[in-house]
N, C-alpha and C positions, 0 to 999 in steps of 0.2 A: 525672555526672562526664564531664569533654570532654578528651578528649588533648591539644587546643591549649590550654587553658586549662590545666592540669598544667604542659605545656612551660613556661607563661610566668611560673608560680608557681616553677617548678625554677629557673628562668633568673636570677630576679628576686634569688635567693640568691647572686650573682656579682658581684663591687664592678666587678671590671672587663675585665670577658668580657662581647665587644657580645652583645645580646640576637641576633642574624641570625649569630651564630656557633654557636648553640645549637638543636636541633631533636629530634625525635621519636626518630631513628635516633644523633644524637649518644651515642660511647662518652664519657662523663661523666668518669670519673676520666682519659679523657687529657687532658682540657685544663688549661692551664698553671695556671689561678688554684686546682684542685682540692686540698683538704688535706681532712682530718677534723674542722676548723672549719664547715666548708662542710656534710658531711657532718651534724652534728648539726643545722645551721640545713634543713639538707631536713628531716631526721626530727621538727623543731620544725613546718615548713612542712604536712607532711604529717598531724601529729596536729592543728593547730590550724583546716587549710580543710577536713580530709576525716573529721576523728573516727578517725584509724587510725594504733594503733602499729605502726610499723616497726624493728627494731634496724638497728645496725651490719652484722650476718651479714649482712641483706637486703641492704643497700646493698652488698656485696661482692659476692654474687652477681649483683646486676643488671652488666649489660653496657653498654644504652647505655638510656637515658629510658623509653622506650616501654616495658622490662621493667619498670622499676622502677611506669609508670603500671599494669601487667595484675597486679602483685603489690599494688597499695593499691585496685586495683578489685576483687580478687578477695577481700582481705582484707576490703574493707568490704559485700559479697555475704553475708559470711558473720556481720558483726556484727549 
């Protein structure tokens, strides 16, 4: 599993947030397109490329991408 490749899976869930507004460090829920639509299509994204569920709680806790990549990395370490 590749952090840029994550980014551009997380990215790709955004109709209309350019992909070079989005990156590793990106805090996720500030940007403007974010709602809890978006939200289940990560956690749809995340189960269907990486085999790993994540809930809602997860995605609150993460802060910006990159947390969110070490919590499906670690998650799926341990599947």
């Amino acid at each position: 599993m590749k952090l840029e490749e994550f980014v551009n899976s997380f990215a790709d869930q955004f109709e209309l947030t350019e992909k070079d507004e989005i990156s590793a460090q990106t805090e996720f829920k500030m940007l403007d397109e974010w709602d809890s639509m978006i939200g289940l299509s990560v956690i749809g994204m995340v189960f269907n490329t990486y085999n790993v569920k994540i809930s809602g709680e997860d995605i609150n806790n993460a802060v910006t991408i990159v947390n969110l990549f070490e919590l499906v990395q670690s998650k799926s370490e341990i599947e």
